[in-house]
N, C-alpha and C positions, 0 to 999 in steps of 0.2 A: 400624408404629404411629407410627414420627416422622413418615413421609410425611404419613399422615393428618392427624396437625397440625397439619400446615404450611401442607396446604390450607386445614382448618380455621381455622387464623389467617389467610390468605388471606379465605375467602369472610367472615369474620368485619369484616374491614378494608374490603368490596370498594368501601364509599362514599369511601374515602381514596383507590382505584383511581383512582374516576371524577375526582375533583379533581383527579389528579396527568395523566393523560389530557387533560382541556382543560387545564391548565397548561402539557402539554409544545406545544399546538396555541398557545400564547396566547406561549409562549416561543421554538417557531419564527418566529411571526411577528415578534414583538421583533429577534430576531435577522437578519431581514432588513429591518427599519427603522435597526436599528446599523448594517448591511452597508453604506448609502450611505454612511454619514460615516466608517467605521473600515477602511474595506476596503483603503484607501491603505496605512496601516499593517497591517495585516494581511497584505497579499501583500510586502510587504518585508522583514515578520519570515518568512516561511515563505521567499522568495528567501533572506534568512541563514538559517537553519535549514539549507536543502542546502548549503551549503559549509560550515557546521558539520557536520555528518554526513559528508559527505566530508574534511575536514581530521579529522575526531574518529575515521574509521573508518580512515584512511592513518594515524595516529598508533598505533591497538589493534595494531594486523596492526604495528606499526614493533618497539613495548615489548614484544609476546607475541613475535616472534623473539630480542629480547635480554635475553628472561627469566632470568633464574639459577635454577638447582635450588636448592629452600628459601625461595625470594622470591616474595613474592603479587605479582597484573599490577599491583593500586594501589599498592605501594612500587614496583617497579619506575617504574611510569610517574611517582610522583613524583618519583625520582630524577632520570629522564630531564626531564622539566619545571626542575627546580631547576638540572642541569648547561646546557637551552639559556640559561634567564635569566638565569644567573650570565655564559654565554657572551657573550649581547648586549649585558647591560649594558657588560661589561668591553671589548669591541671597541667599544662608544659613546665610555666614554671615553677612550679610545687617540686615536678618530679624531681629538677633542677636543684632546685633550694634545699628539698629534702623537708620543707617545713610547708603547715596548712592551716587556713582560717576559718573557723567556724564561719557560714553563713546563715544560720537559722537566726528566729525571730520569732516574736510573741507578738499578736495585736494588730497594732498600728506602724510596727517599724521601728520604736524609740528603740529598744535594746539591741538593733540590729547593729554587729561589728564588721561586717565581712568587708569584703576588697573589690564589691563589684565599683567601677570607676566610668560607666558608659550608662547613659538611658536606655530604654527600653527601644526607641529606635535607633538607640547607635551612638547618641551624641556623645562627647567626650566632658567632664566633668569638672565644672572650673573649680579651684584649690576655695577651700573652705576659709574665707577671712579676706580674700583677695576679688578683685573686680568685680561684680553683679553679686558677689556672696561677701561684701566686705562687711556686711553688719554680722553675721553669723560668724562668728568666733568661739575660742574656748572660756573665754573670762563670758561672754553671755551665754552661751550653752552650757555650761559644766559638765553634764552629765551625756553629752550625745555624742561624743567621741569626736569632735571636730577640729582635734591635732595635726597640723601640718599633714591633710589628705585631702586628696579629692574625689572620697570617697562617698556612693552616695548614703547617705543618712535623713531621720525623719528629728530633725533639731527642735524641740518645745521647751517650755519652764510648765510646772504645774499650775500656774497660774495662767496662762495664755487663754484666750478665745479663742483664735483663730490656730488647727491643727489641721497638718495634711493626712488623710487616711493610710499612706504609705511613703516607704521610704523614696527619696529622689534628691536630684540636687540642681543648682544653676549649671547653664552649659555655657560652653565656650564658642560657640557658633550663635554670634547674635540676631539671628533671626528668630531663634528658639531661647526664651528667658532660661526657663525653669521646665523639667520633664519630672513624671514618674521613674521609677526603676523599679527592675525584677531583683531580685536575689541570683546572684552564679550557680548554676546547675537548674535553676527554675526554665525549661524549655517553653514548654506549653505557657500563653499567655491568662494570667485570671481573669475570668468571664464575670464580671458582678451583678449584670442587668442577664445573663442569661445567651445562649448560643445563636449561632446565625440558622443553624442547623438544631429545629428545637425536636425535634424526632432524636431519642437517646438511639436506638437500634440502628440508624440510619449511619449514623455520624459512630458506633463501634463497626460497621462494616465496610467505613470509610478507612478507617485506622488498621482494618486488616486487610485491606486492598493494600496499605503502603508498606502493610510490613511485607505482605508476599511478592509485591514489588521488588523490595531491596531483597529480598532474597534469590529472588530470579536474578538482581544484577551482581549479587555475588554468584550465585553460580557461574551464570552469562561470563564472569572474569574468571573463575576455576578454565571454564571450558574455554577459553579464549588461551590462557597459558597450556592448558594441555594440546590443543590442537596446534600451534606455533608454527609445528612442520607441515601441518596439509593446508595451512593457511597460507603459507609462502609457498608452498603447492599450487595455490588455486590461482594466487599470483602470477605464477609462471604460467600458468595455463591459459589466463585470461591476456598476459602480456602476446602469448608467440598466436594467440586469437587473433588480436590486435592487428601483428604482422602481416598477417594472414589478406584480410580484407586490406591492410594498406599497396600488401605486393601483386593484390586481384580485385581493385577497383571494378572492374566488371561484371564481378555474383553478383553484384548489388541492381541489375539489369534484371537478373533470375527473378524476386519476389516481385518484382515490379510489372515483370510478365504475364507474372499466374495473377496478380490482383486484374490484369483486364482480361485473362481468359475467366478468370470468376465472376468478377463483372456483366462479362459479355456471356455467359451461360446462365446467370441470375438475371438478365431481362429474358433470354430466350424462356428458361424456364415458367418465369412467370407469365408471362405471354400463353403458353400450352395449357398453366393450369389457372388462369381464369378460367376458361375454358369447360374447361371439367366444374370446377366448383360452384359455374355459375346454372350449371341444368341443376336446379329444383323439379321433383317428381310431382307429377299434380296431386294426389294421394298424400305427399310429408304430412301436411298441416292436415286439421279435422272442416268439414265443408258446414257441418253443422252452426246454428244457430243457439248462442246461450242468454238465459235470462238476464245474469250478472256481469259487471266488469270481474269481481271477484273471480268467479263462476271460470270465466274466461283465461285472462291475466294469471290470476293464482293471489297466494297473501303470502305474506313474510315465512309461512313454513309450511304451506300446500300450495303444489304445483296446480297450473292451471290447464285447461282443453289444449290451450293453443300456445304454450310454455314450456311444457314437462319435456321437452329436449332441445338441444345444442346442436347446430345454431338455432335460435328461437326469430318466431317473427315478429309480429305485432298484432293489436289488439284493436279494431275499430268499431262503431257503431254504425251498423247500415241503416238508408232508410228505408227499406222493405223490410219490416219486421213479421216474424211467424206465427202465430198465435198457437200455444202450447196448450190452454184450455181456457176458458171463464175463471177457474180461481187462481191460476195462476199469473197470464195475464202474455204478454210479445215476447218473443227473445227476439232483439237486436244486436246482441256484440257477437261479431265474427272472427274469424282467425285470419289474417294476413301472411302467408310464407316469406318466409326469409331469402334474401338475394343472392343465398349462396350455402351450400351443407359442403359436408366432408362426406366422399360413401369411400369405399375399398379403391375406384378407381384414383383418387385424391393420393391415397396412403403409398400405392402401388409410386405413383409419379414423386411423390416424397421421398422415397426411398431411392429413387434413383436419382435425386435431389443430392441428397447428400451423400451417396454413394461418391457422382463425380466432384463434389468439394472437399472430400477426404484422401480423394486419389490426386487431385488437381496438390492439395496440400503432401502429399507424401512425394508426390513426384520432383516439388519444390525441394524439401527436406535433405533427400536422400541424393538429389544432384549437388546441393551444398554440402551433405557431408561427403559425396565424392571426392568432390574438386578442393576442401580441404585434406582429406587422404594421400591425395594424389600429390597437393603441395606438401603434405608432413614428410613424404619419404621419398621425396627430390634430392639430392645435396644441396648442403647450405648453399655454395658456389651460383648454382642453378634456381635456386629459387626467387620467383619471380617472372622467368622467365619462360618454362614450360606451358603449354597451354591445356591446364588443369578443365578449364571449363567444356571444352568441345572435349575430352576424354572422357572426362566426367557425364555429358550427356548420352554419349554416345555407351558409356555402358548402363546404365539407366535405361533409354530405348531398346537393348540391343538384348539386352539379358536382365533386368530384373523390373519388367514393369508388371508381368505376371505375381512378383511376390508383392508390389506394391497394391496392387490392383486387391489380391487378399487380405493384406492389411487394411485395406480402406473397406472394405465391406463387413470387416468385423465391426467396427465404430459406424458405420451406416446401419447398422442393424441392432446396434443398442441406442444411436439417436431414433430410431424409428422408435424403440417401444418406449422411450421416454416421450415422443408425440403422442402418441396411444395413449399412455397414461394421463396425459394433459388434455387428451382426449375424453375419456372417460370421467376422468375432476370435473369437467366441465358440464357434462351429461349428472352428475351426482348432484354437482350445483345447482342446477337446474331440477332437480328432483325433490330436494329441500332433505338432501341426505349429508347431515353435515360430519355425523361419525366415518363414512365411503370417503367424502373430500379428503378428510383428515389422513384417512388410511392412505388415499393416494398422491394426498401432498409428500407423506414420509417415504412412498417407495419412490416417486421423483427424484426425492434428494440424494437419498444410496443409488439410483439409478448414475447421477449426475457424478454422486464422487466417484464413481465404479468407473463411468465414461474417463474422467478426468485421471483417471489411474491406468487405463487402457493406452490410450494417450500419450502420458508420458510412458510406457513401454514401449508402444507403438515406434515413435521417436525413437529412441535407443535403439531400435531393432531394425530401422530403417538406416541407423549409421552403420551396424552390423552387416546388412547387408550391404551397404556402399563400399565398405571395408575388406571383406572376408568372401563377400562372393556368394554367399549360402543363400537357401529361401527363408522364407519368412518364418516357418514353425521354428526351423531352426536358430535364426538370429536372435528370435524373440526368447527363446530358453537361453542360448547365451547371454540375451544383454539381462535379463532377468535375474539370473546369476553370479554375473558382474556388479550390478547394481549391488549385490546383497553380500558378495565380498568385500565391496567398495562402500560401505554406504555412506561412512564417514566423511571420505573423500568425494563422493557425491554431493551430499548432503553441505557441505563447506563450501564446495563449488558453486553450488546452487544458490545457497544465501549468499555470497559475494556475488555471484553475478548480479543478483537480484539489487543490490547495494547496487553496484555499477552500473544498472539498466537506468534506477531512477536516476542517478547522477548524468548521466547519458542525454537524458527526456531533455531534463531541469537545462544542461548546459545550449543543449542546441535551439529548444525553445525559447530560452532566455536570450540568449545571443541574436539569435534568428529577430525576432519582437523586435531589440534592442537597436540592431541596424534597421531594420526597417522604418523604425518612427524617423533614425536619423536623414536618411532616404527622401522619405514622406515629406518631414516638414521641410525638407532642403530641396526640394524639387516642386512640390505642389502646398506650398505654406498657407494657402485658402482652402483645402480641405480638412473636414475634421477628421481626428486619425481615429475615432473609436471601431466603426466597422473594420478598417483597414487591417489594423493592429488585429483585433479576433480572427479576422482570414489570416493574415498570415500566422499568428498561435494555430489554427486548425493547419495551415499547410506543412508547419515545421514540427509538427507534433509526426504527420504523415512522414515526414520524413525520417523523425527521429528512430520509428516504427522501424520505419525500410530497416536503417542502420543499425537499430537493435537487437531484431530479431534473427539477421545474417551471425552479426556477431555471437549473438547467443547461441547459434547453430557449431558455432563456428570453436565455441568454446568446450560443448558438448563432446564434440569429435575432435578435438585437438586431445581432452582426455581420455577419450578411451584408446587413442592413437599411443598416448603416452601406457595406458597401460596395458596393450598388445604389446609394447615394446618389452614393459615390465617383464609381464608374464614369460612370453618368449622368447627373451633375453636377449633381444635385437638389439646391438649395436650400430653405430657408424656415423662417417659423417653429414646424413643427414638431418641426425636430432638438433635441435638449437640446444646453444649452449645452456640456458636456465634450465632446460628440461635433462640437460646430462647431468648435471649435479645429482637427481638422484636415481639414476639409472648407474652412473656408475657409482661404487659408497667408498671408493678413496678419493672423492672430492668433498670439500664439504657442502655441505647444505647452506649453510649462509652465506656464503661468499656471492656477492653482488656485482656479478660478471654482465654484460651486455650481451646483449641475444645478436646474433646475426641477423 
């Protein structure tokens, strides 16, 4: 009944839909008109951002090993935070002064001199003699050093009853009387009842998780300053991206194309191969009669009559049963076939499955990186204006769907034997052969990175060819060896884009949502907005997709655009200004010039 509702309020709202829908399309594009001018900042917040998460995730794995039993990881890690600050400040001003105080101590704290002046969580330390500590003096303490400081100290006479186990003092924030304190330099907090983490091995592999942490963010900063110039590289690459889709609002038609001829070929497909899958041979299954469900079924690690292969059917008991002899006694359990197997003709129709969804995607690809090509080596003057996309298709159709069409059947024919082999896993599972599973779970996986390495070649070689004109053997040995010239500058490009995809998601989604609620409750304020809001997160995410995938495309072939330029020494007024910076090298590289 509440589902019903909800739709109900759904279909009830669905004209708020439709607004929120072209708004997230009106708000991707916004966000790649921002992208030229804010991506500077943008990819420098998200470079801090990692070594924030590496210094923040080397610091959790630091505080959750020196957890205390009793103590939350936020007191702890405050604690820890408050002993380094108290630490740096105090070794600042030492370096300053040129002078230092012992902080050691015996015991209980009484002989402790030193100059920590904060508790253990921070608080600040009232003067010794003065408000909440006026009884505590040097004429009644003598011996505890409680001279004009407010320093902390464990104050007793040898005669007292009442002794604090460590040193502390009264605070000056009266919510808080009186705290414990650490000694300065003491980091790690004393555990006295024992750890939060009482496994000792656990809590040492916690502590070398933070130390390898900090050391990847020190590296992460080495290679941050050494890379400086391909990172303002990757910048100008993702900026004249940016351009790019703002002065050809219309690629963005392209992916949007191929998703309903993919669509519209993934019902047909499935459609032909129910079909197929669904002739069961009368022979698959055993006609026989068995004594056992065991018998039948199988046990936890022997296959049964009517089990021992994939797909499996099922297991009933008839009631015509067979009589096997006098001492044995009916067999009743039979074998039921399965409503559907895989034979060769299945494999045969899979294969040409993905053959045309790796051609449908190549075909995408290689028109996008045309029609960026075609926009890279326009004149400035002119760009924008040329009609990159119908050039763009038109040599795609015209001349390179043959090298496309090879490119996609090499990736259709390693996704086939990765089916195969998930094929086979399945048949081993069913056999109760769990050493085979295992064997063919690991060749799946090298299968899967091999696919996903082909792939990103694939790609490269499909821009080669949109660019250069060659077929496909050829593109692919070129981008292959661009890649491996490049990799740095790949590699840099690739993890900032990667930065800027999420940023990408986050903003359009976010934004998208955000107007929508406002929408929602201002037009239909008697609906509840929980389904509403999830549909549009699902529609603005599709869109984000559209708009990030283009760009990504877009970003790819703007750099190897830039570096056919490199290489073959092209000039002219087509380059955008960011990207002449270093193409020619009597300009400088930092100079933060606006792109055309």
């Amino acid at each position: 009944c509440l589902r019903g509702k909800w739709m109900g309020d759904f279909e009830k709202s669905l004209p708020a839909f439709v607004l929120v829908a072209f708004l997230s399309f009106l708000i991707g594009f916004i966000f790649m008109v921002l992208l030229r001018f804010l991506i500077r900042p943008c990819v420098w917040f998200a470079v801090f951002l990692v070594l924030l998460k590496l210094c923040v995730g080397g610091g959790l794995c630091w505080v959750r090993s020196k957890q205390c039993a009793g103590a939350g990881l936020f007191e702890t890690g405050q604690q820890v935070a408050v002993a380094v600050a108290v630490t740096a400040t105090t070794a600042a001003s030492n370096a300053v002064s040129g002078q230092s105080t012992s902080e050691a101590f015996t015991g209980d704290g009484a002989d402790y001199r030193g100059v920590q002046s904060r508790t253990k969580m921070g608080y600040s330390c009232e003067v010794w003699g003065q408000g909440a500590a006026a009884a505590y003096t040097s004429t009644t303490y003598p011996s505890s050093g409680l001279v004009d400081n407010n320093f902390c100290r464990n104050p007793y006479n040898t005669n007292d009853i009442n002794k604090a186990a460590t040193i502390w003092c009264f605070t000056t924030d009266t919510s808080v009387k009186w705290q414990t304190c650490t000694p300065v330099g003491v980091i790690a907090p004393e555990c006295t009842d024992g750890y939060a983490i009482t496994n000792n091995d656990v809590r040492t592999l916690l502590e070398i998780c933070a130390y390898v942490l900090w050391v990847l963010a020190a590296i992460y900063c080495l290679l941050v300053c050494c890379l400086l110039d391909r990172i303002r590289l990757a910048i100008a690459v993702n900026q004249v991206a940016a351009i790019f889709v703002k002065d050809t609002p219309r690629i963005l038609i392209v992916p949007a194309i191929q998703a309903g001829i993919g669509i519209l070929w993934i019902l047909l497909w499935a459609l032909s191969v129910s079909f197929l899958v669904s002739q069961v041979p009368d022979g698959y299954t055993s006609k026989e009669a068995y004594l056992t469900y065991e018998e039948a079924y199988g046990t936890a690690t022997t296959p049964g009559k009517c089990t021992d292969k994939w797909p499996t059917g099922s297991v009933y008991k008839s009631e015509t049963c067979e009589l096997v002899n006098a001492t044995v006694g009916y067999a009743c359990w039979r074998c039921s076939p399965p409503r559907y197997i895989f034979d060769w003709r299945f494999f045969v129709s899979l294969f040409v499955f993905f053959w045309n969804n790796a051609l449908n995607i190549a075909i995408g690809q290689c028109l996008i990186a045309g029609a960026v090509g075609v926009w890279f080596f326009t004149s400035n003057a002119d760009k924008g204006s040329r009609r990159v996309i119908a050039q763009s298709t038109w040599n795609v159709f015209r001349y390179h769907l043959g090298s496309l069409a090879f490119g996609s059947f090499i990736i259709a024919v390693i996704q086939l034997i990765r089916a195969i082999l998930k094929y086979y896993e399945k048949q081993a599972k069913q056999a109760k052969n769990r050493v085979l599973v295992l064997i063919l779970k690991i060749c799946g996986c090298l299968i899967w990175c091999f696919e996903k390495c082909v792939k990103f070649l694939n790609k490269n070689a499909y821009i080669q060819i949109a660019l250069m004109g060659t077929n496909f053997c050829t593109s692919a040995k070129k981008a292959f060896f661009l890649i491996l010239r490049n990799a740095f500058r790949f590699g840099t490009v690739a993890i900032l884009g990667a930065m800027i995809n999420v940023i990408g998601f986050l903003f359009i989604i976010a934004v998208s949502v955000a107007l929508g609620y406002v929408i929602l409750t201002g037009l239909y304020p008697e609906v509840a907005p929980a389904v509403s809001l999830v549909i549009y997160g699902c529609t603005a995410y599709v869109v984000a997709k559209l708009f990030m995938n283009v760009f990504g495309l877009a970003v790819d072939t703007t750099l190897q655009c830039f570096l056919a330029c490199e290489e073959m020494d092209l000039h002219g007024d087509f380059v955008p200004s960011s990207m002449s910076r270093w193409l020619d090298k009597s300009k400088p590289i930092g100079a933060d010039d606006d792109d055309d």
